[in-house]
Backbone as a chain_set.jsonl record, in Angstrom:
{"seq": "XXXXXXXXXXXXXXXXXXXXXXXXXXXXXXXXXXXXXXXXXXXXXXXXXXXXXXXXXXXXXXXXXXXXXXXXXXXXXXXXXXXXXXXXXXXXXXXXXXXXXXXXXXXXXXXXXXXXXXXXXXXXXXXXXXXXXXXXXXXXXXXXXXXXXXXXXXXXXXXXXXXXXXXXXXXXXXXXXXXXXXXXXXXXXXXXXXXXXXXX", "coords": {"N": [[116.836, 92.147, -199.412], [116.03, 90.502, -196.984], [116.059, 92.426, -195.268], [114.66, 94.635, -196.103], [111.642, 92.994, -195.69], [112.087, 92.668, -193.15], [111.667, 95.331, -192.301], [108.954, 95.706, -193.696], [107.582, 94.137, -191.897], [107.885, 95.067, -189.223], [106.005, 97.648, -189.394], [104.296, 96.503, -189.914], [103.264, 95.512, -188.224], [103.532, 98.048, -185.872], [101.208, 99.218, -187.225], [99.498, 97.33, -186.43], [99.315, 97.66, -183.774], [99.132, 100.434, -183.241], [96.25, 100.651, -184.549], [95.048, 99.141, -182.109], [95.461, 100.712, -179.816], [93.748, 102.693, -180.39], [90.946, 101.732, -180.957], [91.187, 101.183, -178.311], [90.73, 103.641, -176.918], [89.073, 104.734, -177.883], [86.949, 102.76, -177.243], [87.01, 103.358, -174.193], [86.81, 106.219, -174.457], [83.984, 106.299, -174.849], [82.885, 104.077, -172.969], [82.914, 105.855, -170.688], [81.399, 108.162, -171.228], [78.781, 106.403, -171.644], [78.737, 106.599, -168.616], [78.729, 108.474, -167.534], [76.241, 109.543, -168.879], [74.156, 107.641, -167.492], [74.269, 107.8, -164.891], [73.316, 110.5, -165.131], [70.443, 109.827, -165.479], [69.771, 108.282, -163.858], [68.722, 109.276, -161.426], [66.234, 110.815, -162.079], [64.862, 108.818, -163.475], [64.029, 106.777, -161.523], [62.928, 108.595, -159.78], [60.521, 108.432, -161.698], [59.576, 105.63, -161.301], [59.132, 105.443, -158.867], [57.107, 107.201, -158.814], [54.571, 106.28, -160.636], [54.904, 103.669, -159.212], [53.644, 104.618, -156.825], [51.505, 105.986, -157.896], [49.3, 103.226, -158.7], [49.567, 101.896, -156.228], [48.129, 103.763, -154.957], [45.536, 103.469, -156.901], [44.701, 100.706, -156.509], [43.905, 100.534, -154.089], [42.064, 102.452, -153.207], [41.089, 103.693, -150.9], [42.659, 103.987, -148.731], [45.503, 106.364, -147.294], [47.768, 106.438, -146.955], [50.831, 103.93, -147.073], [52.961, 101.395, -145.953], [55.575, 99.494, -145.846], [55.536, 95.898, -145.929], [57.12, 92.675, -144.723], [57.559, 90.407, -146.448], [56.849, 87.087, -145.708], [58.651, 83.888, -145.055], [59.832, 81.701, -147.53], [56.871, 82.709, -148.802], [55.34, 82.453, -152.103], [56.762, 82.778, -155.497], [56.618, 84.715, -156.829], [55.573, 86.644, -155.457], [56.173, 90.301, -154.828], [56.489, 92.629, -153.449], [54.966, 94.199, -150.125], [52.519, 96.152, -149.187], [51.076, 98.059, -146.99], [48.043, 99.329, -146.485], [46.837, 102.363, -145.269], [44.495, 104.527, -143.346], [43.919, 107.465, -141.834], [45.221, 105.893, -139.661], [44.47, 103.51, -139.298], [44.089, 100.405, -140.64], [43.821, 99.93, -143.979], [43.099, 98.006, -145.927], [46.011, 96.054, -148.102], [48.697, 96.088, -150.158], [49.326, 94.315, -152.186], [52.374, 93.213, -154.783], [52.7, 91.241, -157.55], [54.594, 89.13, -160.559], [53.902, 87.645, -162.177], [54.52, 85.427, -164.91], [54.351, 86.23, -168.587], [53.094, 85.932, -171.469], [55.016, 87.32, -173.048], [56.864, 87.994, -171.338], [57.71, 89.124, -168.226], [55.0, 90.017, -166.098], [54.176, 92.999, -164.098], [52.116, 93.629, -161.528], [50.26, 94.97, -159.074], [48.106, 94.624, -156.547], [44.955, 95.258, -155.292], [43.477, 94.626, -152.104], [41.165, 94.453, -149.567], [40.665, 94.949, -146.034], [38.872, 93.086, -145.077], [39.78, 90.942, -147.265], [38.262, 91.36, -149.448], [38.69, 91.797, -152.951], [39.669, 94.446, -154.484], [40.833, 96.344, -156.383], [42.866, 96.035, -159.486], [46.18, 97.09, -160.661], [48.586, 97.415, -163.334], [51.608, 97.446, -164.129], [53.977, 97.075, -165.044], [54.306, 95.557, -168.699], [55.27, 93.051, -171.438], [53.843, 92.622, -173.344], [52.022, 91.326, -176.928], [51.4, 93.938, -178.69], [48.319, 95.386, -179.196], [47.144, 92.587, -178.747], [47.817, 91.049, -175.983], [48.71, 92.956, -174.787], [46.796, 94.597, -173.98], [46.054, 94.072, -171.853], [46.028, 96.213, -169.375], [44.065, 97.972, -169.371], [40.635, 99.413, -169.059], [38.522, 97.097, -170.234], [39.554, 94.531, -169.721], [40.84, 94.378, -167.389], [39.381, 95.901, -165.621], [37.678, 94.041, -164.704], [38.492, 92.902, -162.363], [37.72, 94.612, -160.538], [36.263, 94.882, -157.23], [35.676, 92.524, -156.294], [34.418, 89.661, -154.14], [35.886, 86.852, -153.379], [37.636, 83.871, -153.519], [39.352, 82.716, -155.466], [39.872, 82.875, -159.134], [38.971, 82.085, -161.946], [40.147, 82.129, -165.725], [37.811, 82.665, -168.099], [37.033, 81.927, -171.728], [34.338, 83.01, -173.217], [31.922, 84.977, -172.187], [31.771, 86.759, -169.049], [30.075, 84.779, -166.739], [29.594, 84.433, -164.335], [30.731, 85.856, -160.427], [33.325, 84.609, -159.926], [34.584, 84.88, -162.226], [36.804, 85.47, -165.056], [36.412, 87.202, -168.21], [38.465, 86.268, -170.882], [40.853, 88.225, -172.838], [40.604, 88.682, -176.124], [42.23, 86.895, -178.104], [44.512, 86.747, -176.447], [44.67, 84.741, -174.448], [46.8, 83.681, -173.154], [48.148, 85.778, -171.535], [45.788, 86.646, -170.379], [45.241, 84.606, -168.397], [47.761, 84.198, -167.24], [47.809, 87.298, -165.784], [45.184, 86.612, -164.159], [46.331, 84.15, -162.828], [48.277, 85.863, -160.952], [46.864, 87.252, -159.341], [45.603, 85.756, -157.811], [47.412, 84.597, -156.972], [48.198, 86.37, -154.873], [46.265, 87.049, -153.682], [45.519, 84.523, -152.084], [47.892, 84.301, -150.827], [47.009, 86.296, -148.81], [45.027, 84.994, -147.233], [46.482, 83.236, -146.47], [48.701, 84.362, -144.869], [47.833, 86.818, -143.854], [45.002, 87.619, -143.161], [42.936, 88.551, -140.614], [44.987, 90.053, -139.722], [47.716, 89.298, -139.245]], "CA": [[115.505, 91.552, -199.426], [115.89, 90.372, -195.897], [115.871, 93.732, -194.617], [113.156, 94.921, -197.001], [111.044, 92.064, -195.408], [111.961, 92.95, -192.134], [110.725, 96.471, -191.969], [107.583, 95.825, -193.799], [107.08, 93.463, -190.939], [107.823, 96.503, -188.571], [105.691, 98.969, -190.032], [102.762, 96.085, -189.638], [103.325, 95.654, -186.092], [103.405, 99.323, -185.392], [100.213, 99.644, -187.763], [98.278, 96.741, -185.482], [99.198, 98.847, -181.982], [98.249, 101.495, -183.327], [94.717, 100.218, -183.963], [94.964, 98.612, -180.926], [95.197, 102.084, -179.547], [93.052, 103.723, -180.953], [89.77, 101.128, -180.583], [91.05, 101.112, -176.818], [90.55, 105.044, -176.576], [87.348, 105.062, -177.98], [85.787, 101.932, -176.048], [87.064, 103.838, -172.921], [85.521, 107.276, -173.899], [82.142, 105.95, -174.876], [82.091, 103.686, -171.776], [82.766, 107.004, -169.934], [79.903, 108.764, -171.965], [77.597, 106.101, -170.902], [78.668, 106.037, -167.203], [77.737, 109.194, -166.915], [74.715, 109.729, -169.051], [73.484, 106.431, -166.824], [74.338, 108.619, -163.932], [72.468, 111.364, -164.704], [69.566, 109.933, -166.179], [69.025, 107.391, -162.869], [67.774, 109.796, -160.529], [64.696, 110.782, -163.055], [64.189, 107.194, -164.005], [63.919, 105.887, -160.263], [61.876, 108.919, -159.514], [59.28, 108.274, -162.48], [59.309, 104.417, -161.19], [58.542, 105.615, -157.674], [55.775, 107.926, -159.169], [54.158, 104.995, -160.937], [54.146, 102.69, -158.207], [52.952, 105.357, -155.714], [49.769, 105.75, -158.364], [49.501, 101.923, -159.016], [48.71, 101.744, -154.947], [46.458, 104.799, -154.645], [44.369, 103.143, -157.666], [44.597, 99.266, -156.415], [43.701, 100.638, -152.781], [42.012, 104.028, -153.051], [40.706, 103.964, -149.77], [44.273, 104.198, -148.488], [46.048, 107.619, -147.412], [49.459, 106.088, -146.914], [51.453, 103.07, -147.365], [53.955, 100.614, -145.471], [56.14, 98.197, -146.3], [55.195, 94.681, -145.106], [57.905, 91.893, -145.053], [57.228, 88.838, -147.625], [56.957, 85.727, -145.203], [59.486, 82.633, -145.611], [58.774, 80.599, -148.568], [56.163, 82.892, -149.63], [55.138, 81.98, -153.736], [58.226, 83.432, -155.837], [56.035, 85.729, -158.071], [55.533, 87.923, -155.204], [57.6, 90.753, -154.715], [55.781, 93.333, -152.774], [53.788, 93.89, -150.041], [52.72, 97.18, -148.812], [49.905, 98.235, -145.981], [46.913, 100.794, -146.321], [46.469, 102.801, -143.865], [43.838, 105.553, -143.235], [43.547, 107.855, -139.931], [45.681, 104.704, -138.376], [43.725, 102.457, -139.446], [44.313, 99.479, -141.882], [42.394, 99.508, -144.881], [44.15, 96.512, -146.478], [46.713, 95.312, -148.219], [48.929, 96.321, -152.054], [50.445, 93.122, -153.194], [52.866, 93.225, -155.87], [53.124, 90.381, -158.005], [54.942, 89.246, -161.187], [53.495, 86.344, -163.604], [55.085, 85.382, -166.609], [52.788, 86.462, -169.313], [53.467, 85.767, -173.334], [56.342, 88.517, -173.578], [57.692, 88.155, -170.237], [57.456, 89.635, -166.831], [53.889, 91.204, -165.859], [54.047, 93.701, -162.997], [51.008, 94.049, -161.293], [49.766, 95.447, -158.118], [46.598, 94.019, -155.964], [44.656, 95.752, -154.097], [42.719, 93.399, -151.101], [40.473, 95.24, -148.749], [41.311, 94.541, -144.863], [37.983, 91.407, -145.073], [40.218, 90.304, -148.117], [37.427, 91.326, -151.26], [39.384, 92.37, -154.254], [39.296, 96.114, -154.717], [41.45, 96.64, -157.944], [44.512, 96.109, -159.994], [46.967, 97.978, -161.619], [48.975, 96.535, -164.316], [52.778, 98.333, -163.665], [54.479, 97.075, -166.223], [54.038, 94.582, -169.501], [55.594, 93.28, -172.769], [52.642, 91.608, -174.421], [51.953, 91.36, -178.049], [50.513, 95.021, -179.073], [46.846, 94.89, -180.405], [46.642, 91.534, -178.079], [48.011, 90.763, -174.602], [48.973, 94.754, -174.44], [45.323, 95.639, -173.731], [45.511, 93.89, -170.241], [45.619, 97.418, -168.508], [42.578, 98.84, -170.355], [39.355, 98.857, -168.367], [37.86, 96.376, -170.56], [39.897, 93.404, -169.297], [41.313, 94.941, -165.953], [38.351, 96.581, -164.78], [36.931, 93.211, -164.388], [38.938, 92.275, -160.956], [37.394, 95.075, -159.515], [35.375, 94.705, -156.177], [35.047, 91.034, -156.205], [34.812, 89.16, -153.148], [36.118, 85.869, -154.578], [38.869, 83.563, -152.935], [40.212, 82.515, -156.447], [39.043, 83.401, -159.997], [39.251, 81.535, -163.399], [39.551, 82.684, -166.925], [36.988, 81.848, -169.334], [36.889, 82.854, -173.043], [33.244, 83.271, -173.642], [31.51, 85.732, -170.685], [32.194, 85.436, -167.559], [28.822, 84.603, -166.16], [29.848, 83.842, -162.629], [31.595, 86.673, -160.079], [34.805, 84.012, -160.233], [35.227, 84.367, -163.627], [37.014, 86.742, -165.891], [36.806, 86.706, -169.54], [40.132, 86.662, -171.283], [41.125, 89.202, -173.477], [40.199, 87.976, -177.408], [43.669, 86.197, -178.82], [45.626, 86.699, -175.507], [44.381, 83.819, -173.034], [48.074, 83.234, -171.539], [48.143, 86.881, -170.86], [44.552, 86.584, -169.321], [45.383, 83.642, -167.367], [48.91, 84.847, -166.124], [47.354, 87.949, -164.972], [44.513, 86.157, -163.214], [46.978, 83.528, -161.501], [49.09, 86.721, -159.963], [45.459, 87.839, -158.649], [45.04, 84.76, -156.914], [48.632, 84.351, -155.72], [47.893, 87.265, -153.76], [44.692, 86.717, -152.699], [46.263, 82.918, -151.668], [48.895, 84.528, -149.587], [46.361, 87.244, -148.112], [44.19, 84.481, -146.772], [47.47, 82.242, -145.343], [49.401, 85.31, -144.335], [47.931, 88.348, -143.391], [43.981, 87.309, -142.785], [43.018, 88.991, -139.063], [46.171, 91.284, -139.183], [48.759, 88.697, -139.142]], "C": [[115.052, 91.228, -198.001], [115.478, 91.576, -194.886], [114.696, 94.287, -194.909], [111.808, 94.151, -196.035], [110.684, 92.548, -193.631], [111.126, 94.25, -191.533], [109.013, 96.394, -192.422], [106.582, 94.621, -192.533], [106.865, 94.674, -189.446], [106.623, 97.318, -188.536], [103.919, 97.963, -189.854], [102.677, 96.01, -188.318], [103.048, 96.789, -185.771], [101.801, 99.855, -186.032], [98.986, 98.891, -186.487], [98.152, 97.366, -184.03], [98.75, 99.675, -182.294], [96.531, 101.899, -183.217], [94.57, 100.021, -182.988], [94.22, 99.944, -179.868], [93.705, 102.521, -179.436], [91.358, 103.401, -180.721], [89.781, 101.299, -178.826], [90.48, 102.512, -176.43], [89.427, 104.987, -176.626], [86.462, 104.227, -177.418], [85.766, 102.45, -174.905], [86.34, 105.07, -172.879], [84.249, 106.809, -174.075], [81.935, 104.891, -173.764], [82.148, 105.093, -170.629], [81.819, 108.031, -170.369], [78.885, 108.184, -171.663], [77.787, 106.37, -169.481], [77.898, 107.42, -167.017], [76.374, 109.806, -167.468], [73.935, 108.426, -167.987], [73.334, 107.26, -165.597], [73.634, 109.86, -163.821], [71.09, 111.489, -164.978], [68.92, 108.711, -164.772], [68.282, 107.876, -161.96], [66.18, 110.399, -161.396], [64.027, 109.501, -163.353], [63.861, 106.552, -162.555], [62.755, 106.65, -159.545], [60.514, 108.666, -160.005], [58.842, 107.03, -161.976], [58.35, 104.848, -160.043], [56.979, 106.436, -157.849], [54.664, 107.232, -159.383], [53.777, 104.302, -160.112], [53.354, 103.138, -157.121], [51.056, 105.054, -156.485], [49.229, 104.772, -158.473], [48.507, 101.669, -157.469], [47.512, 102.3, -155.042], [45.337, 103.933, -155.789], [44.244, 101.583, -157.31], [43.821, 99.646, -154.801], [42.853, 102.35, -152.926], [41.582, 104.434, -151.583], [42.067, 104.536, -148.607], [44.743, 105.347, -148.527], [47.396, 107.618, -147.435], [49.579, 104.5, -147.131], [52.548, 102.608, -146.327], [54.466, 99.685, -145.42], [55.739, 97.002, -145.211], [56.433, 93.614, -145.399], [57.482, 90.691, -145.448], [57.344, 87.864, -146.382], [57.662, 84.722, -145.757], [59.092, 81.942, -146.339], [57.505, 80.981, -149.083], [56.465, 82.327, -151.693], [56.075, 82.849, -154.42], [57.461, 84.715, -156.71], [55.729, 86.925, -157.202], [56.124, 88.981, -154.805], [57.651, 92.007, -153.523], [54.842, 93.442, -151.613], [53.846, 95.514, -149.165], [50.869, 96.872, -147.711], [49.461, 99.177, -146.019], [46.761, 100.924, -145.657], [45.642, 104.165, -144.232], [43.085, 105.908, -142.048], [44.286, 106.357, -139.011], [45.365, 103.811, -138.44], [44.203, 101.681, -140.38], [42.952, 99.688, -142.626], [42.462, 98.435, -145.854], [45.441, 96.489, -147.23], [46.908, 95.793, -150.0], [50.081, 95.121, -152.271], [50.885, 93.003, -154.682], [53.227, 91.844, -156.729], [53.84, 90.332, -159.813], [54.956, 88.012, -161.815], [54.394, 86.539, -164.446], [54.167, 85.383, -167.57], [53.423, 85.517, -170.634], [54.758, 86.121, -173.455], [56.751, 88.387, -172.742], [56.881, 88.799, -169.229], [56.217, 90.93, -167.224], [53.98, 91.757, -164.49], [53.019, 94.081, -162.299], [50.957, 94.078, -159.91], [48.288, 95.235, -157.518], [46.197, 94.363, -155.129], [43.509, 95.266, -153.566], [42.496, 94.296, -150.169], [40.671, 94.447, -147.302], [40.207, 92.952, -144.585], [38.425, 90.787, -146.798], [39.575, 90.482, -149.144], [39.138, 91.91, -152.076], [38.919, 93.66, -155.085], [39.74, 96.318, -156.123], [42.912, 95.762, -158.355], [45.202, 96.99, -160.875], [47.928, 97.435, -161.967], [50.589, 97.887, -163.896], [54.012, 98.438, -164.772], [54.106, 95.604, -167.002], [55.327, 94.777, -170.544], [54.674, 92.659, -173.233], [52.517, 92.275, -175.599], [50.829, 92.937, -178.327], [49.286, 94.632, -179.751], [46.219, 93.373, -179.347], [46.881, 91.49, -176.24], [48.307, 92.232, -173.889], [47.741, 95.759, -173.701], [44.846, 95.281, -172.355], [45.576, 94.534, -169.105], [44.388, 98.187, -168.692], [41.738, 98.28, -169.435], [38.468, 97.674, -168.705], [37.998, 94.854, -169.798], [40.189, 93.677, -167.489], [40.461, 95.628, -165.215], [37.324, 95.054, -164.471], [37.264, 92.672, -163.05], [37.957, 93.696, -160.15], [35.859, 94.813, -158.275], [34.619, 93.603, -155.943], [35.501, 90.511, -154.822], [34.719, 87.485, -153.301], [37.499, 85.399, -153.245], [39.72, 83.523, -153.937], [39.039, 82.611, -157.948], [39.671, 82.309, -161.155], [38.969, 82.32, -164.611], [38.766, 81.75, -167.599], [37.134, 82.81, -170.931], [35.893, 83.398, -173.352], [32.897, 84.764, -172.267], [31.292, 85.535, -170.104], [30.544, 85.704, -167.085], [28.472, 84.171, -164.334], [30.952, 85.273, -161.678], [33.124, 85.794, -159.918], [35.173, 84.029, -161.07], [35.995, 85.674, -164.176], [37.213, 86.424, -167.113], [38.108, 87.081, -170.03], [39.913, 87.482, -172.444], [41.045, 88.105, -175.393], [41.835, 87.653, -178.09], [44.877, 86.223, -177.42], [45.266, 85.821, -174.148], [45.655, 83.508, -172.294], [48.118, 84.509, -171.129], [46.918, 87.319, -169.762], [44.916, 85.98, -168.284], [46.64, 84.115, -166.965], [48.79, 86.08, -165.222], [46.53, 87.56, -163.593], [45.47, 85.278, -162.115], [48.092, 84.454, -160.863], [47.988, 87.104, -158.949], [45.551, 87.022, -157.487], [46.276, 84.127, -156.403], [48.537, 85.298, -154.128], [47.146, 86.94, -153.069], [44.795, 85.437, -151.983], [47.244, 83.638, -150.211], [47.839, 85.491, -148.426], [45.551, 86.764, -146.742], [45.078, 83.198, -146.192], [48.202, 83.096, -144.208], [48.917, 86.65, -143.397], [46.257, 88.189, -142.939], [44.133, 87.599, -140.677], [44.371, 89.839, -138.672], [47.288, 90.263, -138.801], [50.054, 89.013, -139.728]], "O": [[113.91, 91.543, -197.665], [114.701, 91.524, -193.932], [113.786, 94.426, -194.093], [110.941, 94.953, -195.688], [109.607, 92.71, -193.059], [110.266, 94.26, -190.653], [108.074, 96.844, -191.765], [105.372, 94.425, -192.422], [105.808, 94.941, -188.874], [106.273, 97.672, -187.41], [102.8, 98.461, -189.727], [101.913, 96.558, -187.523], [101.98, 96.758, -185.16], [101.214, 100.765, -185.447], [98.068, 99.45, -185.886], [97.135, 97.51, -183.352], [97.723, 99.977, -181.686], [95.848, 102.672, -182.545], [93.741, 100.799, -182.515], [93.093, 100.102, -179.397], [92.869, 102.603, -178.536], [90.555, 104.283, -180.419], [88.772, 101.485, -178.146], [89.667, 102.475, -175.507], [88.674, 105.136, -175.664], [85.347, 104.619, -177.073], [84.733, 102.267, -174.259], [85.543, 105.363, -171.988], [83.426, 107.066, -173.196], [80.744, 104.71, -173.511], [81.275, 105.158, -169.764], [81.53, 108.839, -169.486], [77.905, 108.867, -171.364], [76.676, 106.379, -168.951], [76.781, 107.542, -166.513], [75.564, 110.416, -166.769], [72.734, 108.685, -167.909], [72.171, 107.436, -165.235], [73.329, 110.337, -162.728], [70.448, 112.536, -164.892], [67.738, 108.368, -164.768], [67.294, 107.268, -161.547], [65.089, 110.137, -160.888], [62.818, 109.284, -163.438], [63.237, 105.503, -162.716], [61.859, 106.084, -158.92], [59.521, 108.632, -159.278], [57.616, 106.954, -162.053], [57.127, 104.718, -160.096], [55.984, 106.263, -157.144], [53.727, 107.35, -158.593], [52.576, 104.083, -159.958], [52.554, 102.424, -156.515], [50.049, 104.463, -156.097], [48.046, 105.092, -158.358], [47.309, 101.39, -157.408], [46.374, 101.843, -155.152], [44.196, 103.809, -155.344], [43.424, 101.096, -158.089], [43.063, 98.748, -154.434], [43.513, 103.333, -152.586], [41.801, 105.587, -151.21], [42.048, 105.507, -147.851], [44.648, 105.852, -149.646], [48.114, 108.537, -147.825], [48.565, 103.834, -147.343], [53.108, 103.557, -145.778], [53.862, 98.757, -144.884], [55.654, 97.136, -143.99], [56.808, 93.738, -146.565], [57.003, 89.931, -144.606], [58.494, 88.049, -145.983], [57.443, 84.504, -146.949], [58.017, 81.383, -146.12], [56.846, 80.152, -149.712], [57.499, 81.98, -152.264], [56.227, 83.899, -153.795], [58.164, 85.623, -157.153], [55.597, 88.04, -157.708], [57.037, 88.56, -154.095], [58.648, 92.265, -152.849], [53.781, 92.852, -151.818], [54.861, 95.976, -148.644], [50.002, 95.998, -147.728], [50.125, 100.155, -145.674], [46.455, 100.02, -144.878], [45.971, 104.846, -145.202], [42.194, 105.327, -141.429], [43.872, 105.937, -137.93], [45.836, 102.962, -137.682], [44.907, 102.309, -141.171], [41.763, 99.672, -142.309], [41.476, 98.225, -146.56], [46.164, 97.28, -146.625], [46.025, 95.884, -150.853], [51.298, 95.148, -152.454], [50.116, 92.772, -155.615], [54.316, 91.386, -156.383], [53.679, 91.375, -160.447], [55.998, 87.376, -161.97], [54.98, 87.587, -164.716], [53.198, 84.627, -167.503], [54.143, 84.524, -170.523], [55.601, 85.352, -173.915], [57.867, 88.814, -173.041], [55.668, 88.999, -169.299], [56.203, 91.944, -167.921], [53.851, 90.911, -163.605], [52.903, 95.297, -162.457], [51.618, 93.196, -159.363], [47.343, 95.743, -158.122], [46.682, 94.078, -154.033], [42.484, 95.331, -154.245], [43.435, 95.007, -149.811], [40.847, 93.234, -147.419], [40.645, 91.942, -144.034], [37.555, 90.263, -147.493], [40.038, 89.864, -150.103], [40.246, 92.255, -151.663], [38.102, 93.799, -155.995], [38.88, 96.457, -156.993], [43.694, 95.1, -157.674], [44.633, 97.563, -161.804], [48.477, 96.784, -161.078], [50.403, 99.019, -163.448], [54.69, 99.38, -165.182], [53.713, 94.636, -166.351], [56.079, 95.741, -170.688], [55.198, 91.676, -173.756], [52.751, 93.481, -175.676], [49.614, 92.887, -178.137], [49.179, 93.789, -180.642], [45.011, 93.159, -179.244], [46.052, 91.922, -175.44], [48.145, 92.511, -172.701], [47.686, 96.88, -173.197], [43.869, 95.721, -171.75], [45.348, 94.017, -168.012], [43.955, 99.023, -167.899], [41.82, 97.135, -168.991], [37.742, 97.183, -167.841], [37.063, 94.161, -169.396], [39.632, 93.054, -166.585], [40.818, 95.979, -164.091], [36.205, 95.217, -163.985], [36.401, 91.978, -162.514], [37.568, 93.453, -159.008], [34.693, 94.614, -158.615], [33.45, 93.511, -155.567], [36.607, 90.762, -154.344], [33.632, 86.909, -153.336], [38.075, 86.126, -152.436], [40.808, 84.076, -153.778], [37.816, 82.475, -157.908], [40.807, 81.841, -161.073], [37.967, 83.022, -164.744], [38.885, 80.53, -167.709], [37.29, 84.02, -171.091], [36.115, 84.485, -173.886], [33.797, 85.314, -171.633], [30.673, 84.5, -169.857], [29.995, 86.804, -167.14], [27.557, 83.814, -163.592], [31.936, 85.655, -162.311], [34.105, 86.524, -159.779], [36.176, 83.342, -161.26], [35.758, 86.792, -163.718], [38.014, 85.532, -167.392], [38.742, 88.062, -169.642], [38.826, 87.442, -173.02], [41.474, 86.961, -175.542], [42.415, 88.627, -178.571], [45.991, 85.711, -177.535], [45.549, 86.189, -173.008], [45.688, 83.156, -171.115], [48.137, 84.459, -169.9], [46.991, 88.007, -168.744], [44.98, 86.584, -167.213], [46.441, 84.656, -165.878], [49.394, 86.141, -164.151], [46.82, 87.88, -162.441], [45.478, 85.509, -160.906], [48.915, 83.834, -160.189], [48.285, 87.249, -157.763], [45.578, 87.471, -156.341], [46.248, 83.252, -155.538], [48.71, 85.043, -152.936], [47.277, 86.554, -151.907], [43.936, 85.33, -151.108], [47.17, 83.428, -149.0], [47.997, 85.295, -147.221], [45.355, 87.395, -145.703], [44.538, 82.286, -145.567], [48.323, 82.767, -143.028], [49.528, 87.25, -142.513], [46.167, 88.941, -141.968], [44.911, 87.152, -139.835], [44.691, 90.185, -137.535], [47.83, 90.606, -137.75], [51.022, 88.283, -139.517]]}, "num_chains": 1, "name": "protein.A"}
């Protein structure tokens, strides 16, 4: 009986290594199946980003034939992440600040494009998660075509229509997505007019 006892104790031990095994094999090939699908799927995914943000400029700045990185100033506002420099024939034509509000759904990506006397040329929305049907529609011309070509230091949302060039109406059920967009606008346009005002 003792013996009996003993092997079926055996025979479980050798059954649990075995699993052991066997889960270890397969967590190791499928993390080696992702490493390298991750690996070959990063150079397409970093290019499409770079594609994106290239168009993002050209449409926040169109005046602009190139681009150059600018370095963020100490203690700039934490939302901004970006700052790039228009240039055309040598010239400055202003300024693509990248910023990143917290909307509804999380992190909004947006891009600001400030003309070299600081108006407000465009934006381009880069990335979102907002509620589909609601805060989702704050790339659409309806809501986002309203920053364009304002010469404005700082802007407010309103719900009704905006009746003033400071205003922008918010998008119908998505006012934190309105208003988190607008206060990235006017982070920029804040730093543009501490930081970089006269080519600083």
């Amino acid at each position: 009986m003792e013996a009996s006892s003993a092997t079926a104790g055996s025979d479980g031990a050798r059954k649990i290594i075995s699993l052991g095994l066997i889960l270890f094999t397969v967590t190791a090939i499928t993390g080696l199946i992702l490493g390298v699908v991750y690996q070959i799927t990063l150079g397409p995914i970093q290019l499409t980003q770079e594609r994106l943000k290239s168009e993002a400029l050209s449409g926040a700045l169109p005046e602009a034939e190139s681009f150059s990185k600018v370095e963020l100033k100490e203690g700039a506002n934490a939302i901004l992440s970006d700052i790039q420099e228009g240039l055309a024939g040598g010239e400055r034509t202003g300024y693509c600040i990248t910023v990143t509000p917290r909307g509804y759904g999380g992190i909004i990506e947006i891009v600001v494009g400030i003309t070299k006397t600081g108006g407000l040329r465009a934006i381009r929305i880069l990335s979102l998660s907002e509620t589909p049907g609601l805060g989702a529609k704050a790339p659409d011309e309806p809501f986002s075509g309203q920053f364009n070509n304002k010469d404005v230091e700082k802007l407010t949302v309103v719900k009704a229509s905006a009746t003033a060039p400071d205003q922008i109406q918010a998008i119908s059920g998505a006012t934190i997505t309105s208003t988190a967009v607008t206060n990235g606008v006017n982070a920029a346009l804040e730093y543009w007019g501490m930081e970089l005002k006269g080519g600083n």
